[in-house]
C-alpha positions, 0 to 999 in steps of 0.5 A: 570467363564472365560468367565463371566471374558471375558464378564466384561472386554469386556463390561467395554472396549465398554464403555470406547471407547463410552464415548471418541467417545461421548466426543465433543472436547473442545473448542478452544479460537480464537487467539487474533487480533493483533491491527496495529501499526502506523496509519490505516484505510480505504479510499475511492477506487481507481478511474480509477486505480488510488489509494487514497493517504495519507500523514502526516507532523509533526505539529514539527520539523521532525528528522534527520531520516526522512528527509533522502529519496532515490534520485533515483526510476525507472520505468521500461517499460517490457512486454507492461507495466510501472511497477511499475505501481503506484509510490510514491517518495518524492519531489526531486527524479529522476525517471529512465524511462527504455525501458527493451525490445525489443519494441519502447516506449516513455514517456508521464507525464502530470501534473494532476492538470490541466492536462499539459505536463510535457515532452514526450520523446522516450525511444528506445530499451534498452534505458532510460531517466530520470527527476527530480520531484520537484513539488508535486502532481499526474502525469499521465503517458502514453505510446503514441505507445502503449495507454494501457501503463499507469501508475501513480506517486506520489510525495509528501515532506511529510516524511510518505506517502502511496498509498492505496490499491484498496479498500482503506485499507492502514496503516502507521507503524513505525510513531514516536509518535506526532501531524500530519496533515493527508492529503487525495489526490483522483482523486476526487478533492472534495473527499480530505481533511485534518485533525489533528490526534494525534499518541500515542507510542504503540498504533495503530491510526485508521482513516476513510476517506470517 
């Protein structure tokens, strides 16, 4: 009587470790995508290193708040290189260009639009020098002693700007809500353009420039 005891309690414990083994787990529901803010989208890639650029003015007046903007940036010359290598400042700002090495550099800019000098200083060990940037645009920028220096500023009156990622993503959070010219500025001069966009509070704005 003991062992038939043993046997049942034996075999009612293998079925209930082969049902849990054959139980396939639930599954689970995937976790929602939060939906960007702002404004969003994809440009066209970077040329050259050179990345697409966007901004938006206020088709309105512009708050208080957004017309406060750093007087000041820096580009620093280390390791054979500018860095940051891309820059985006608004209209105004003076840019510090800093040797922070041990190494004799100079600083070339050169307006994009067609392609003149802007200035081209030295800027010996441990030394820097500075320049107001009060015309819009993009800007070349170079290292003449050491050609594989280079870098690229933006600069722009518009109170939201973006440089766009390599691929082209780029997202503007934190844009009050309001009607906007939306320009796009390229290397390729015939790939910019312009448009009108309306951005909602709450909701993300999603814009494809090609």
């Amino acid at each position: 009587m003991k062992r038939t005891t043993r046997f049942a309690l034996g075999l009612s414990a293998a079925v209930l470790f082969s049902s849990c083994a054959d139980a396939e787990p639930e599954a689970q529901a995937p976790e929602p995508v939060a939906t960007p803010e702002g404004v969003f989208g994809q440009a066209p890639a970077a040329m050259g290193g050179i990345p697409s650029v966007i901004t938006l003015e206020p088709l309105g007046p512009v708050p208080s708040s957004e017309q406060d903007v750093p007087t000041e940036a820096l580009m620093d010359q280390l390791a054979l290189a500018f860095s940051p290598a891309h820059l985006l400042v608004r209209q105004g700002t003076t840019v510090r260009f800093q040797n922070s090495e041990v190494v004799a550099h100079n600083v070339h800019v050169s307006a994009m639009a067609g392609d003149s000098t802007v200035f081209n200083e030295d800027t010996l060990l441990g030394q820097f020098m500075s320049f107001r940037f009060d015309v819009e645009g993009g800007y070349d920028v170079k290292c003449d002693v050491h050609p594989g220096m280079t870098a690229f500023i933006f600069v722009t009156s518009a109170p939201h700007a973006v440089l766009a990622g390599i691929e082209g993503g780029f997202e503007l959070p934190d844009v009050p809500a309001g009607e906007y010219s939306l320009e796009l500025w390229t290397v390729e001069e015939a790939a910019r353009s312009e448009q009108v966009i309306v951005v909602t509070d709450g909701e993300g704005t999603e814009v494809t420039l090609r």
